[in-house]
C-alpha positions as CSV (number, residue, x, y, z in Angstrom):
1,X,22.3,-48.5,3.2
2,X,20.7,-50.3,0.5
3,X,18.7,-48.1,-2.2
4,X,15.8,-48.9,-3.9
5,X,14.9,-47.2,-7.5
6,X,13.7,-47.7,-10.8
7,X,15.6,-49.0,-13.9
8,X,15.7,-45.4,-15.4
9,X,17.1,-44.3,-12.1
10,X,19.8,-46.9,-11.9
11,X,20.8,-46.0,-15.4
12,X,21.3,-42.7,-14.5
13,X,23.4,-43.1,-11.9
14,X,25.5,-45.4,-13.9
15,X,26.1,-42.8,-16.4
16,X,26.4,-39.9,-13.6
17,X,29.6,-38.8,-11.9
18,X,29.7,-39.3,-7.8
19,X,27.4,-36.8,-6.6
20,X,27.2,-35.6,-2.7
21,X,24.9,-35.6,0.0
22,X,22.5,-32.8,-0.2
23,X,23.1,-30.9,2.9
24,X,23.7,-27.1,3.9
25,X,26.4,-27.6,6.6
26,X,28.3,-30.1,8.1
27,X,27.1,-34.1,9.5
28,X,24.8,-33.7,12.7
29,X,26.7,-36.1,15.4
30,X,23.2,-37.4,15.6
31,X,23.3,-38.8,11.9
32,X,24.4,-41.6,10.3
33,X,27.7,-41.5,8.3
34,X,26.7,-38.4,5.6
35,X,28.2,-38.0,2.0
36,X,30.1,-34.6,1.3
37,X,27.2,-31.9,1.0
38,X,26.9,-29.6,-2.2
39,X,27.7,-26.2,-0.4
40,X,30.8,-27.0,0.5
41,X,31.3,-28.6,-3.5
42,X,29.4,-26.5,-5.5
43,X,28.4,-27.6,-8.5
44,X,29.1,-31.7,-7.7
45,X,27.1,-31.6,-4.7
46,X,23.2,-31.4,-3.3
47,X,22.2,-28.9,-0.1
48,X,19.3,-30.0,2.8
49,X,17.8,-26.4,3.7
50,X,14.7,-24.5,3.2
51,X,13.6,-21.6,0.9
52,X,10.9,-19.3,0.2
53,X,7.1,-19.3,1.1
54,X,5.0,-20.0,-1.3
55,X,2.8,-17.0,-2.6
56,X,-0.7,-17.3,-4.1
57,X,-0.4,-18.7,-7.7
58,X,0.4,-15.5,-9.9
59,X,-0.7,-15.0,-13.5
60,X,1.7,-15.3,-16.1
61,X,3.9,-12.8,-17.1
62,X,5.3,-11.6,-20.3
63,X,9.3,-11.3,-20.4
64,X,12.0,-13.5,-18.9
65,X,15.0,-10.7,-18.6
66,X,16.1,-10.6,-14.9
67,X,16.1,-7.1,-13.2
68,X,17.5,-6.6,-9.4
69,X,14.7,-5.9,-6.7
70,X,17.1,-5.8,-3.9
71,X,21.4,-6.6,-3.7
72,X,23.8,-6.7,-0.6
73,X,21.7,-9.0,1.7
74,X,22.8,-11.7,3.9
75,X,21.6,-15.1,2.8
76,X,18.0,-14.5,2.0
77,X,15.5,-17.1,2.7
78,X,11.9,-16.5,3.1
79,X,9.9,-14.2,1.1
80,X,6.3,-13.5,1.7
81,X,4.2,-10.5,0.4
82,X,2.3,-8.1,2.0
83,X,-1.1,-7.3,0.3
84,X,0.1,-3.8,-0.9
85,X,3.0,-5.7,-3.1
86,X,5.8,-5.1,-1.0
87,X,7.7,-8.3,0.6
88,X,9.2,-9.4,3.9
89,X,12.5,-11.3,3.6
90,X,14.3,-13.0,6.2
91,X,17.9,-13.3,6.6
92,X,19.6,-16.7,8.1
93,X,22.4,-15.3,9.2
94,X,21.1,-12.3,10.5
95,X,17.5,-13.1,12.3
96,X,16.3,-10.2,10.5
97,X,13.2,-9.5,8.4
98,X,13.8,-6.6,6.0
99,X,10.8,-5.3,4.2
100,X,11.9,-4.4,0.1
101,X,9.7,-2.1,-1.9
102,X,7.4,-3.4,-4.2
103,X,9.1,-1.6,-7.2
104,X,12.9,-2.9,-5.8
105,X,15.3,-0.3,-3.8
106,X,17.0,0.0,-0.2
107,X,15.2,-2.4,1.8
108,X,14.2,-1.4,5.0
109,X,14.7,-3.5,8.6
110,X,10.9,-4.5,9.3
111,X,12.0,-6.1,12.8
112,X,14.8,-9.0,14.2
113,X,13.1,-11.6,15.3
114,X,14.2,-12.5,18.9
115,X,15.7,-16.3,20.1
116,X,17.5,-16.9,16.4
117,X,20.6,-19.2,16.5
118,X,22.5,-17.2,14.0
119,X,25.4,-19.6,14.0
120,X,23.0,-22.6,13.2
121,X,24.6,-24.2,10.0
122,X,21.3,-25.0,7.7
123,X,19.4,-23.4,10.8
124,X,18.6,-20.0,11.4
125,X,16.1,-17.5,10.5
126,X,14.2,-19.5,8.0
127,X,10.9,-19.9,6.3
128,X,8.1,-16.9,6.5
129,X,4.7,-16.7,5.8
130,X,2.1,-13.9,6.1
131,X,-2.0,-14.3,7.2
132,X,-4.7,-14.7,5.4
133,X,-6.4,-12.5,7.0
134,X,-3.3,-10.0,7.3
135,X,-5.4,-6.9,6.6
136,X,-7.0,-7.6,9.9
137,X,-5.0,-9.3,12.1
138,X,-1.3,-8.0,10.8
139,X,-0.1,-11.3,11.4
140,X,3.4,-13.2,10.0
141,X,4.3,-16.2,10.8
142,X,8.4,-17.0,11.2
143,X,10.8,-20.6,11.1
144,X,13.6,-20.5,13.0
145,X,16.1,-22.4,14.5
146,X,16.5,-21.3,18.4
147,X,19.0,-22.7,21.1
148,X,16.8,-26.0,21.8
149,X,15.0,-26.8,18.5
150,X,13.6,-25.3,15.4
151,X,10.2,-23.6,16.4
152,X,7.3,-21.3,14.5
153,X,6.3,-18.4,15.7
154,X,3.6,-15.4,14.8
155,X,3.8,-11.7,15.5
156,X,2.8,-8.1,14.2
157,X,5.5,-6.4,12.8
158,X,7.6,-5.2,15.3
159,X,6.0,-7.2,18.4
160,X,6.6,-10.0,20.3
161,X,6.3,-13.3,18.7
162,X,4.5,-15.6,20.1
163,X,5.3,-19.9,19.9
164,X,2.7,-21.4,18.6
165,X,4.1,-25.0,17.6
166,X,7.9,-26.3,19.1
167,X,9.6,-29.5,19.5
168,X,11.5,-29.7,15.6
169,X,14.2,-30.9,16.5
170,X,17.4,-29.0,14.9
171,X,21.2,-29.5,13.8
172,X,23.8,-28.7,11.6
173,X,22.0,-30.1,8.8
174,X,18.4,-30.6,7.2
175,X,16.3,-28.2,9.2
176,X,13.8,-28.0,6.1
177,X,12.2,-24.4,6.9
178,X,9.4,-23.2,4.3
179,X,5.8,-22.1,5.5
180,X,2.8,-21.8,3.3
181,X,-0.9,-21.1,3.6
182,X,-2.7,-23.6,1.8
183,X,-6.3,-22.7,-0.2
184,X,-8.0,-24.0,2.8
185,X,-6.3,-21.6,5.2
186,X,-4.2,-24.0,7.0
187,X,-0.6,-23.8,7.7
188,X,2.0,-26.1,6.2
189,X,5.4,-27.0,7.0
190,X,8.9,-28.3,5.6
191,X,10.4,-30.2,7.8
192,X,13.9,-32.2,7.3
193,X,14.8,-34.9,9.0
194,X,18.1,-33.3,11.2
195,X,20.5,-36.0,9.8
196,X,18.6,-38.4,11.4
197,X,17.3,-40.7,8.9
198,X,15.1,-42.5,11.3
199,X,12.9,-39.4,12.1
200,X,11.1,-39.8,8.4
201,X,9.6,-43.2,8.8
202,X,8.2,-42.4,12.4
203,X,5.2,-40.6,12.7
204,X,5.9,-39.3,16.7
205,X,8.7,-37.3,15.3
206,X,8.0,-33.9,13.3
207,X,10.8,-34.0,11.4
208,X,11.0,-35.5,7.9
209,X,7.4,-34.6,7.2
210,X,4.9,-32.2,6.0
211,X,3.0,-30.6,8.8
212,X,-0.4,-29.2,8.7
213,X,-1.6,-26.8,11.3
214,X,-4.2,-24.3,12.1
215,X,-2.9,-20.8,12.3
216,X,-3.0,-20.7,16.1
217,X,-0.8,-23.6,15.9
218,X,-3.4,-26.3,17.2
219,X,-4.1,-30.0,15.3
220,X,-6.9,-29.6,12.9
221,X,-9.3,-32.3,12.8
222,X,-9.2,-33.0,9.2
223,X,-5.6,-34.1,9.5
224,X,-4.6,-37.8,8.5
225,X,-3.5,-39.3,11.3
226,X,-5.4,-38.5,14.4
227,X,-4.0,-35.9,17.1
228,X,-0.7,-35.2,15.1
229,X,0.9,-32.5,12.8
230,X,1.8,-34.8,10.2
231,X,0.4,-34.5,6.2
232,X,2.9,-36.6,4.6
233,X,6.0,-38.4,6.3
234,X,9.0,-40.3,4.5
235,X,10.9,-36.5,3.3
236,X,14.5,-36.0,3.6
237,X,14.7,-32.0,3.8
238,X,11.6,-30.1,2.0
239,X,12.6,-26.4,1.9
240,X,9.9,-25.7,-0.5
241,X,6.4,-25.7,-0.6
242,X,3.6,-24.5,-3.6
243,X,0.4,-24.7,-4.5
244,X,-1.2,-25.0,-7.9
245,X,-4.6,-23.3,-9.2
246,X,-6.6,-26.5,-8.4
247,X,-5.1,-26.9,-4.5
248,X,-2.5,-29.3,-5.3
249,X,0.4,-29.1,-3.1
250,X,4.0,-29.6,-4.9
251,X,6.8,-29.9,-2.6
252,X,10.4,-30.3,-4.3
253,X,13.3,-32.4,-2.0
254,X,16.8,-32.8,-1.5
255,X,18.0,-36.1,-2.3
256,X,21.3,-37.7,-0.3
257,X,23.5,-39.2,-3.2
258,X,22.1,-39.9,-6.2
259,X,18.7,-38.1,-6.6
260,X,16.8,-34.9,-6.1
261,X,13.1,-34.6,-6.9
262,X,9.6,-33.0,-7.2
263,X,7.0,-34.5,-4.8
264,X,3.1,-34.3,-5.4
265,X,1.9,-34.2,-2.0
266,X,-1.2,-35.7,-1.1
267,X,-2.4,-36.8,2.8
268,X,-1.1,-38.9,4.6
269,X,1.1,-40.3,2.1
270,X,4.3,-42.0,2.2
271,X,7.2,-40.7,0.5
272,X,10.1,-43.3,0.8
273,X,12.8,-41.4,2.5
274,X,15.1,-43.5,3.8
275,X,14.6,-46.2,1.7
276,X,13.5,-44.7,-1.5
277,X,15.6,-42.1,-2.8
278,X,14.5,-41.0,-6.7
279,X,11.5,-43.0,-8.5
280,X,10.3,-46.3,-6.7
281,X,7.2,-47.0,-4.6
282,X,8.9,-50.0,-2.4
283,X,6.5,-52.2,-3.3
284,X,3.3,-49.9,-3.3
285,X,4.3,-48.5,-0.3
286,X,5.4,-45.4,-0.7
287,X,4.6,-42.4,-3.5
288,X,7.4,-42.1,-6.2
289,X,8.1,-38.5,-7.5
290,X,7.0,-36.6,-10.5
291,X,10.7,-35.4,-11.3
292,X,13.7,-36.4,-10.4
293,X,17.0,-34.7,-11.2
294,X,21.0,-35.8,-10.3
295,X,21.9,-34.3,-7.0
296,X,24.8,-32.2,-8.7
297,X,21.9,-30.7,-11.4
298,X,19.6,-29.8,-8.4
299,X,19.8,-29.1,-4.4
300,X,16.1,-28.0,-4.6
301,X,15.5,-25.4,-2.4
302,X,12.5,-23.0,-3.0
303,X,8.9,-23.4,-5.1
304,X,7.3,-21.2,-6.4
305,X,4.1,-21.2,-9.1
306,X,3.5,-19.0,-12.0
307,X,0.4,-19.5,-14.0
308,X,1.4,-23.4,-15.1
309,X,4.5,-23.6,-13.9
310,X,6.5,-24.3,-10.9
311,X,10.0,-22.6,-10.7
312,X,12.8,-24.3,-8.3
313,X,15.7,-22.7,-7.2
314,X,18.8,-25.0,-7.5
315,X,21.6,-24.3,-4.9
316,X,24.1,-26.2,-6.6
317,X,22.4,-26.5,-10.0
318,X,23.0,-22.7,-10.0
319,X,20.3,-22.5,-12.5
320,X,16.2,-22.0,-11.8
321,X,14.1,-24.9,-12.8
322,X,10.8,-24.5,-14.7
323,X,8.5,-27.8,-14.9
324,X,5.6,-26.5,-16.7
325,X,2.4,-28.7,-14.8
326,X,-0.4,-30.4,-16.7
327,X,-2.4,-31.7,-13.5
328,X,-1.2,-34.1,-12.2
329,X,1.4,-34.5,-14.7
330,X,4.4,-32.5,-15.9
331,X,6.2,-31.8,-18.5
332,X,9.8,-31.6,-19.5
333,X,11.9,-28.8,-17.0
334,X,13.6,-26.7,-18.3
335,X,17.1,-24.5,-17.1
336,X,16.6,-20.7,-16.5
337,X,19.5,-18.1,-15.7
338,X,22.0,-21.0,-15.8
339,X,25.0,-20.4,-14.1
340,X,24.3,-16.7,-14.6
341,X,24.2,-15.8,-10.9
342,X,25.3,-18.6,-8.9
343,X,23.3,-20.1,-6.6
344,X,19.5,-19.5,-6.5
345,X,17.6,-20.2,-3.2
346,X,13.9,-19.0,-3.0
347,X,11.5,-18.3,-5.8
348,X,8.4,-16.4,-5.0
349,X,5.3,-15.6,-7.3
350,X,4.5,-11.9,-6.7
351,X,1.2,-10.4,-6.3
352,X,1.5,-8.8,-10.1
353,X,2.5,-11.9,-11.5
354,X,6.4,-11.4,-11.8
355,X,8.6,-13.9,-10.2
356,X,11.4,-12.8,-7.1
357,X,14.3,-15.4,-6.8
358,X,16.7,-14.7,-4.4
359,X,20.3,-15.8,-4.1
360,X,22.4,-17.8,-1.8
361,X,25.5,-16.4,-2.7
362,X,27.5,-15.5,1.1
363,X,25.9,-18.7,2.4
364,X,29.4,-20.3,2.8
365,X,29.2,-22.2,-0.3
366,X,29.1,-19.6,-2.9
367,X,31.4,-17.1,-4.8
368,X,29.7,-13.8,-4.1
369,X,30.2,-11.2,-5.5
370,X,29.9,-7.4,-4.5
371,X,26.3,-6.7,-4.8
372,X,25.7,-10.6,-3.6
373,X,23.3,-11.1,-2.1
374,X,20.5,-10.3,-4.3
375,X,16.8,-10.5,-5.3
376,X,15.8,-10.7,-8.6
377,X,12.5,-10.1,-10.7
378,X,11.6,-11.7,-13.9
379,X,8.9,-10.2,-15.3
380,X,7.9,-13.2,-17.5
381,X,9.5,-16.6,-16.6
């Protein structure tokens, strides 16, 4: 298929080795013909799954020296904090949500959430996310992959959850994942496009988009496109999802090939996937990206903002990007714990304004080592 970028981008790829298809697990039967994905070739390769929920935008904090909140877990991905400081974390592999102190030690095993496909590729126990109103309603909401289709559910702690939106469909491959509570309480979703290329362009299908839903799981109103879930369409895989000081919505995206990159998300836009992938509009079409990075540099997988800056968690980048945000605009990223702890999933802004990054080390693509998986706190990013 036939790519459309800018100059810069096709200088880059000139200059850039082969680079693969950004994809957790194996091709979906369902997709068309798929490029190696970067879990399975680490550090030449790009991944297509989700990552942490996005917390409130934390202040800035004041040191950059890594500490270890949490260590021997099985593929963390979600993290959402409870008001009191301590976070929920769910486990792909596992379908369970551990609860870890607020200070780091022995997490504890909050609840296993019911109807997970543990054996899912990219799919499982995914994305979490907790009410607004938690300290009344005890609330969290959950992504998962299930038997028929990926699915969100809420519960209390402990409880049954309940379905409250269904009908994503799943694979091997590019389940997207993340949840987050926008400013106006509303919930959004990462979706991916389950190998399916088609899926992004066509606004009856969930997947490939940006989904905006009230917290019962009903169609707001306000949305763009009248009686549907859809914010934004045209995404490959989004597995991460943040939101800026001024409401802005940032969303970073696995690329296929070539290109990774950093979406501003705005409604009912266009993003390009399939036939953008890096900058270019198509024409005016669609919205081009505010950063773009090589596939082999990236394989974006969580977002996460600190006072002006948004932190991504490259899987096989094994490194944590910081783009420091000016508006709409940003400025150069730059590489945090590079190579230091192989590959980094989720980033999450904690309540006291320290930053939680969790690894993806036993995720079938990494080299883990004893006290993999872990969850660690810089205290100033």
């Amino acid at each position: 298929m036939v790519r459309r970028s800018t100059a810069l981008a096709l200088t880059l790829l000139g200059a850039s080795s082969v680079a693969a298809c950004g994809s957790d697990g194996a091709a979906s039967s369902a997709a068309a013909p798929q490029a190696p994905n970067a879990e399975t070739a680490p550090r030449t390769a790009a991944e297509a799954t989700p990552a942490a929920t996005s917390a409130p935008t934390a202040k800035a904090a004041q040191s950059s020296t890594p500490s270890t909140i949490a260590k021997k877990l099985q593929v963390p991905w979600g993290v959402a904090f409870l008001p009191g400081g301590d976070a929920l974390v769910s486990e792909r592999t596992t379908g369970r949500i551990l609860r870890v102190p607020e200070g780091g030690g022995t997490p504890k095993v909050a609840m296993r959430v019911p109807g997970v496909k543990t054996d899912a590729g990219e799919g499982g126990l995914l994305g979490l996310a907790v009410s607004k109103s938690y300290a009344k309603d005890k609330l969290v909401y959950a992504y998962f992959t299930s038997s028929r289709d990926n699915r969100i559910v809420r519960f209390k702690l402990g409880g049954t959850p309940k379905v409250i939106f269904s009908g994503i469909e799943s694979a091997q491959i590019h389940n997207g994942g993340r949840l987050a509570f926008g400013p106006d309480g509303k919930l959004y979703v990462g979706t991916g496009d389950a190998g399916d290329m088609s899926n992004a362009q066509n606004r009856r299908s969930p997947n490939g988009k940006i989904l905006r839903l009230n917290p019962s799981g009903s169609i707001p109103s306000s949305n763009p496109f009248r009686g549907s879930p859809v914010w934004s369409l045209g995404h490959r895989n989004v597995q991460g999802l943040a939101f800026d000081k001024s409401g802005r919505l940032w969303a970073p995206e696995f690329g296929q090939n070539t290109f990774d990159e950093v979406n501003l998300i705005a409604k009912g836009k266009n993003y390009g996937w399939p036939e953008v992938e890096g900058r270019g509009t198509g024409g005016g079409r669609f919205v081009s990206p505010k950063v773009v990075w090589r596939t082999s540099d990236s394989s974006p997988s969580g977002a996460a903002i600190v006072g002006s800056n948004l932190f991504v968690g490259a899987l096989a980048g094994r490194r944590l990007w910081k783009v420091p945000l000016k508006g709409t605009s940003v400025g150069k990223p730059q590489k945090l714990l590079d190579g230091d702890y192989g590959r980094l999933r989720s980033p999450a802004a904690a309540p006291d304004g320290s930053l939680w990054v969790t690894t993806s080390n036993r995720d079938g693509r990494g080299s883990p080592t004893g006290d993999d998986d872990r969850i660690l706190r810089l205290a100033g990013p």
